[in-house]
C-alpha positions in Angstrom: 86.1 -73.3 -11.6 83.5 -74.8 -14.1 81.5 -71.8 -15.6 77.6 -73.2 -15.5 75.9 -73.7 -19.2 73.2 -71.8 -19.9 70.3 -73.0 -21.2 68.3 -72.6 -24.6 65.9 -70.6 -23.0 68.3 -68.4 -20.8 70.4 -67.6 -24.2 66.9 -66.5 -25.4 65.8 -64.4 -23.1 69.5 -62.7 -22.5 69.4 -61.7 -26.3 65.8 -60.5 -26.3 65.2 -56.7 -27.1 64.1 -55.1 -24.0 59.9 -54.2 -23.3 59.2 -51.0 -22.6 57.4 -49.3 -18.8 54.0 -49.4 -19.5 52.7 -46.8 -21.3 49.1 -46.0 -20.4 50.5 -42.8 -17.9 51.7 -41.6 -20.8 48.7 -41.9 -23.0 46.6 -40.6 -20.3 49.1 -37.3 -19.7 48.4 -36.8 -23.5 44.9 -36.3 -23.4 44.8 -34.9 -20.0 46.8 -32.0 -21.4 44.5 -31.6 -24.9 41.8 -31.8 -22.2 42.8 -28.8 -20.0 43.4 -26.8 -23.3 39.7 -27.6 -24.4 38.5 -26.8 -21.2 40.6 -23.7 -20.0 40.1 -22.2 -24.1 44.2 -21.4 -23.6 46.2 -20.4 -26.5 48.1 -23.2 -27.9 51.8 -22.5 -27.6 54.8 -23.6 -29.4 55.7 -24.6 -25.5 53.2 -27.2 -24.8 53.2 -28.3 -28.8 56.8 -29.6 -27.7 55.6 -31.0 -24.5 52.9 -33.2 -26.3 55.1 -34.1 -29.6 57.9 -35.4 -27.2 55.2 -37.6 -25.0 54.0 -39.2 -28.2 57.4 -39.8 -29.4 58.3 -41.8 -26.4 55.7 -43.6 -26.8 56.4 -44.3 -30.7 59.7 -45.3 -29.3 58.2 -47.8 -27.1 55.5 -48.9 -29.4 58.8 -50.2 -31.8 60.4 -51.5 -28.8 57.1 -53.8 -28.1 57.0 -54.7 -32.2 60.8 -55.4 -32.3 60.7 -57.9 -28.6 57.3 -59.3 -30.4 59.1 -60.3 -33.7 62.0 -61.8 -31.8 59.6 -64.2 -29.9 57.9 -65.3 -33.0 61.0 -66.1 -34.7 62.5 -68.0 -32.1 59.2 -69.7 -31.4 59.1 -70.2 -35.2 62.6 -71.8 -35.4 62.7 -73.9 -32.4 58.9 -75.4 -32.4 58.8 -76.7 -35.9 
């Protein structure tokens, strides 16, 4: 059985880095939380200091993952439009 070629395109995208969920819940979680604290005058605890540094580091994580996908577009764009 003849395996079908792929094409230029389909080689692209198969080898693309992978974009992130969106991450505007996130964002909005964050400040939802600071918020509440504001609002509630609630000791800061070394609880919800983990809860909020974890949040933002998913969403460093996925702010990479957006540069990394972006940077492989452009070069293949680059390289195969000139």
């Amino acid at each position: 059985m003849k395996r079908k070629r792929l094409t230029s395109w389909q080689r692209w995208k198969k080898k693309a880095p992978k974009v992130p969920d969106i991450t505007c819940p996130d964002i909005d979680s964050v400040i939802t939380k600071l918020e509440k604290h504001l609002e509630t005058n609630r000791t800061y605890t070394q609880f919800r200091h983990k809860q909020i540094v974890k949040t933002l580091e998913k969403l460093r994580r996925a702010n990479e993952s957006l540069r990394d996908s972006g940077q492989y577009w452009y070069d293949i764009a680059k390289d195969n439009l000139s």
